[in-house]
C-alpha positions as CSV (number, residue, x, y, z in Angstrom):
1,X,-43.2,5.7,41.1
2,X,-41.0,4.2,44.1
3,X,-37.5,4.2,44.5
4,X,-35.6,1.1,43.8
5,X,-32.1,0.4,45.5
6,X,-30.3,-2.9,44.4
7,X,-27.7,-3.2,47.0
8,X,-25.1,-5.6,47.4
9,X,-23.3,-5.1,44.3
10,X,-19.8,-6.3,43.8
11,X,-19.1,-6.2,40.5
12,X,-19.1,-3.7,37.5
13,X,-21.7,-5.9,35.6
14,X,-24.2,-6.4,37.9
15,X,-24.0,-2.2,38.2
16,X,-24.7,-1.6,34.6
17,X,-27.2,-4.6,34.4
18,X,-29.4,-2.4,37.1
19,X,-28.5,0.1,35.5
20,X,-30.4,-1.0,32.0
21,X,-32.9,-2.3,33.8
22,X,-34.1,0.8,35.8
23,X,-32.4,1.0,39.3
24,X,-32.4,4.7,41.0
25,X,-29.9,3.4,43.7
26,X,-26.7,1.2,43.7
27,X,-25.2,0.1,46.9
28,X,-21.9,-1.8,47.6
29,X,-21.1,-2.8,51.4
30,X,-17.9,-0.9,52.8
31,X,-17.3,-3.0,55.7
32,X,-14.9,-4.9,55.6
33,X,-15.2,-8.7,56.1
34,X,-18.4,-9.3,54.6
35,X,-19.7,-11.8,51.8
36,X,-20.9,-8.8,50.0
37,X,-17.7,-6.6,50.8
38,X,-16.9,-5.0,47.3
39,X,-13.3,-4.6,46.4
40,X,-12.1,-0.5,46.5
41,X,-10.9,-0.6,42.7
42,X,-13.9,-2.5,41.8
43,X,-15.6,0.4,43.7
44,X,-14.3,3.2,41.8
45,X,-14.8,1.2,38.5
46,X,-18.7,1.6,39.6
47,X,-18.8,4.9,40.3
48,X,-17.7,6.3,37.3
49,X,-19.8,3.9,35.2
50,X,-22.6,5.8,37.4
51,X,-22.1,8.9,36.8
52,X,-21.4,8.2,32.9
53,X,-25.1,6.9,33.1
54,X,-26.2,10.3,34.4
55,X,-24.3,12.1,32.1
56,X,-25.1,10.4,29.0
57,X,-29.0,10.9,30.2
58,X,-28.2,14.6,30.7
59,X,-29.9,14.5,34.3
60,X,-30.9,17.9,35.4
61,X,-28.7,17.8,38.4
62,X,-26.0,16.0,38.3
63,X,-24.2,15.5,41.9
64,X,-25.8,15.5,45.6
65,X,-24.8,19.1,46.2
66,X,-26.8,20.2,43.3
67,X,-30.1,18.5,44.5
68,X,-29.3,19.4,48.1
69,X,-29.0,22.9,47.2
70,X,-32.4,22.6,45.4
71,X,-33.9,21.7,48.5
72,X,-32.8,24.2,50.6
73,X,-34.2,27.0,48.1
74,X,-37.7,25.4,48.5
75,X,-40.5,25.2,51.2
76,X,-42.0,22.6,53.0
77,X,-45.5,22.1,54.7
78,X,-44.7,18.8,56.5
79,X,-42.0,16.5,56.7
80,X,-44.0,14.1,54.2
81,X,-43.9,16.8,51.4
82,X,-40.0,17.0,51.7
83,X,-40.3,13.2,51.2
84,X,-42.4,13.0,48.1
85,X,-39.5,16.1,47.0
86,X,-36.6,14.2,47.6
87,X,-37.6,11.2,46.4
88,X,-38.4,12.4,42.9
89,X,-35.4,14.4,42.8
90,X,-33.8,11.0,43.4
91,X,-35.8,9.5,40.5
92,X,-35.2,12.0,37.7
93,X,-32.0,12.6,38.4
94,X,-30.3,8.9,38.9
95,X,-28.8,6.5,39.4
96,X,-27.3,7.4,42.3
97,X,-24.3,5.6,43.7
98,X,-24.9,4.3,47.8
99,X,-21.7,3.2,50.1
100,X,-23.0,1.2,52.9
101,X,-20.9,1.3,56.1
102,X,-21.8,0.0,59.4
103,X,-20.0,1.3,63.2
104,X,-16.7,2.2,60.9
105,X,-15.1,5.4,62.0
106,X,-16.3,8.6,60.6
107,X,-13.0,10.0,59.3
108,X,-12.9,6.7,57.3
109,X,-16.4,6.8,56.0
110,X,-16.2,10.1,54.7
111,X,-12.4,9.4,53.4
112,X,-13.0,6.3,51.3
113,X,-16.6,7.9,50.4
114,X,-14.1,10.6,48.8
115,X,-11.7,8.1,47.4
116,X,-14.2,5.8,45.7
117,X,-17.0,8.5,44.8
118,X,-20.3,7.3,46.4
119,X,-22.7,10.1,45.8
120,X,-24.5,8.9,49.0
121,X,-23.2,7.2,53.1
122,X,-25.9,4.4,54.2
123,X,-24.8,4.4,58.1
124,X,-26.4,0.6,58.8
125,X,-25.3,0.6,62.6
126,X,-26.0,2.6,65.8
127,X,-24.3,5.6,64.3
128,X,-25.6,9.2,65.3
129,X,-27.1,10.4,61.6
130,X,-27.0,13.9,62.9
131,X,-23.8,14.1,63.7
132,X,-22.7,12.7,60.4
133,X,-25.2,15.0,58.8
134,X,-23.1,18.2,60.5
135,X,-19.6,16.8,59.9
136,X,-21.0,16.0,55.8
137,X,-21.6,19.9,56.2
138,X,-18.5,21.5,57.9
139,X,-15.8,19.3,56.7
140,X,-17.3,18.7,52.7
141,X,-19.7,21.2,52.0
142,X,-22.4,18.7,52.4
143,X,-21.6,17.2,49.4
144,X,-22.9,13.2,50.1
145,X,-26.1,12.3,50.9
146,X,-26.7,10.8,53.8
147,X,-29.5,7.5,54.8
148,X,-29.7,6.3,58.0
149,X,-30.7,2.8,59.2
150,X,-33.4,2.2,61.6
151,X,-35.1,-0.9,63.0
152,X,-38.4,-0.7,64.0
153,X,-39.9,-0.5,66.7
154,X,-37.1,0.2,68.3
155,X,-35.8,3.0,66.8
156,X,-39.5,4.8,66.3
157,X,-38.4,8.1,69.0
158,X,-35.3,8.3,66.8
159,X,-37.2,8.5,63.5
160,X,-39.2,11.4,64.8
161,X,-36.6,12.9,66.5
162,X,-34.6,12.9,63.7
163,X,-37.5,14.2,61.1
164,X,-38.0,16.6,63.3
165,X,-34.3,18.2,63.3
166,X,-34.1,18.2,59.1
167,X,-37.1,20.0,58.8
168,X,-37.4,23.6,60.4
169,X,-39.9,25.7,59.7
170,X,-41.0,24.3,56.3
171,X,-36.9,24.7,55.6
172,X,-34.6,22.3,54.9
173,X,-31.6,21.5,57.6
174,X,-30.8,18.3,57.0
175,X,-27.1,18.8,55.7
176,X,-27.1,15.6,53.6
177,X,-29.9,14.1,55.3
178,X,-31.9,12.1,52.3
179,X,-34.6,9.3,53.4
180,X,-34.5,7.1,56.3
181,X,-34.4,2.7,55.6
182,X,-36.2,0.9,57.3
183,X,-34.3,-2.8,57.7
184,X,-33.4,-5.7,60.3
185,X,-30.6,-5.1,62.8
186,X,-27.6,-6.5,60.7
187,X,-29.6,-6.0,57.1
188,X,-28.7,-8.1,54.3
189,X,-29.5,-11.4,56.1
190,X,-33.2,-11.9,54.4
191,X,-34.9,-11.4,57.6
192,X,-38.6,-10.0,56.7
193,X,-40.1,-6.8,58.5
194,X,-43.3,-6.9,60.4
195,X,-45.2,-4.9,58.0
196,X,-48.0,-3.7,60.3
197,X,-45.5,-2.3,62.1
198,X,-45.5,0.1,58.8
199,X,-49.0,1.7,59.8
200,X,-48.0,2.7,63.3
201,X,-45.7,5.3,62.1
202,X,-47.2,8.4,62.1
203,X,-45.0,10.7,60.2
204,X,-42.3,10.4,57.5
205,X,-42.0,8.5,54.5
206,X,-39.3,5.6,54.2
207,X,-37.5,2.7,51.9
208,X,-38.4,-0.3,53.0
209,X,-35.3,-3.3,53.1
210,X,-35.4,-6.7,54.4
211,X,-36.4,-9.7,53.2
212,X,-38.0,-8.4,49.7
213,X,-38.0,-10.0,46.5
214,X,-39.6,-9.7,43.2
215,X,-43.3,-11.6,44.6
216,X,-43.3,-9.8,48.2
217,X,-42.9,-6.6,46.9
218,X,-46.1,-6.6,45.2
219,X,-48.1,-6.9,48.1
220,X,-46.6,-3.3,49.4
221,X,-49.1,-1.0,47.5
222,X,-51.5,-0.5,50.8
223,X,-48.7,1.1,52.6
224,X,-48.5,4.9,51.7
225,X,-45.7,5.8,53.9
226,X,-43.3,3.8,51.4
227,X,-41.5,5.9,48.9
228,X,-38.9,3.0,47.6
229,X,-37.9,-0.4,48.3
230,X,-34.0,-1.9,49.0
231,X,-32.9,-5.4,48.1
232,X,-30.2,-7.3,48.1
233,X,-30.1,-11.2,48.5
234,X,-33.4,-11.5,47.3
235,X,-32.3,-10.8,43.3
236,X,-29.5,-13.3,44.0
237,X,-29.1,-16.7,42.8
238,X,-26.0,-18.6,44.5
239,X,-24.8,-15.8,46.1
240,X,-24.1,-13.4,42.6
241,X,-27.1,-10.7,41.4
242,X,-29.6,-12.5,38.5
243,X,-30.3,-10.8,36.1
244,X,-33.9,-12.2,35.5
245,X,-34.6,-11.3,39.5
246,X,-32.9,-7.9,39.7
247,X,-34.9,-7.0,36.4
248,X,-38.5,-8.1,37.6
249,X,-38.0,-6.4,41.0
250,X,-37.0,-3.4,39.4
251,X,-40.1,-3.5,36.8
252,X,-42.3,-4.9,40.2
253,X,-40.9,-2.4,42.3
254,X,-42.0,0.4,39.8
255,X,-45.1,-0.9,39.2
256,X,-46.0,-0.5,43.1
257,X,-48.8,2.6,43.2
């Protein structure tokens, strides 16, 4: 089954409603000024109800550094197979808790990362991932995971590049490095992907953002390279996460072969 992120989230409710309903990723924007902006005590509250959920279900691993250290024990043939890995790691072992940040500075991404306890840094601007990627390593024993941002085509060199630098010798290097999300330049503004775009990339696997919602998404099964799907305005009603929505774009999402 795909990944599904419900991003966006502000309050401790709308967590544990996605929760209930399924979600494998939670994201709150860290940048500050934003509609979506979730407040830092709010934040905590939703990291610990988190990883209270992964505790209660007894995941296997319970914290990035456990599922990071499984993948550097293992081999991989191609980039696509480390894909399909991570991603079910990510699925029987969640929910996972996502901070979204966008051209901060990285001493403060990392520091309120720490201080709030995202299990995971979304970098959503022109931020160099591998540079994150080595600090995630020196400075905390690469203990967040780490998804970049990229907006096709634009940013198609850097995907490969990229793919190519986590992946050495069938090994793992990525230091944090999870899957790369594909979205529009800002994100979170509804604007839809051209999805033919989709079949011209000709290695990796990625989670898709922009523009979804809980119809669209059912039209994504021809697209193989897709291992999860990221929404956030589209399970809204009056700017605050529905329930009804986030549930059938969850149960949609799932339902994608």
């Amino acid at each position: 089954m795909k990944l599904v992120k419900i991003c966006g989230i502000k309050r401790q409710q709308a967590a544990s409603e996605a929760i209930s309903f399924g979600a494998d990723l939670l994201g709150m924007i860290m940048v500050p000024g934003r509609a979506r902006t979730i407040d830092i005590e709010e934040a905590k509250a939703v990291a610990q109800l988190v990883k209270q959920t992964r505790q209660h279900k007894k995941r296997q691993f319970q914290t990035m550094t456990e599922i990071l250290n499984v993948l550097r024990e293992e081999d991989f043939e191609t980039i696509d197979d480390y894909s399909d890995r991570i991603s079910d790691l990510l699925e029987e072992n969640g929910p996972f808790l996502v901070g979204v940040f966008r051209n901060q500075p990285m001493t403060d991404v990392f520091r309120i990362s720490e201080e709030v306890g995202n299990d995971i840094i979304q970098l959503h601007g022109k931020e160099n991932v591998l540079e994150y990627c080595s600090y995630n390593s020196k400075n905390f024993d690469s203990k967040f995971g780490v998804i970049p941002r990229f907006v096709i085509p634009n940013d198609v060199s850097k995907i490969y590049d990229t793919l190519e630098a986590i992946c050495i010798g069938g090994k793992y290097f990525g230091n944090g490095f999870l899957l790369p999300l594909l979205d529009s330049e800002l994100g979170g503004e509804g604007k839809l992907i051209d999805w033919s775009l989709l079949k011209e990339l000709t290695s990796g696997k990625f989670i898709l953002a922009g523009g979804l919602n809980e119809f669209n998404i059912l039209q994504l099964s021809e697209y193989s390279n897709l291992k999860g799907f990221d929404v956030s305005g589209g399970v809204e009603t009056q700017g605050e996460k529905d329930p009804r929505k986030v549930e059938n774009f969850i149960k949609n999402g799932k339902s994608v072969a």
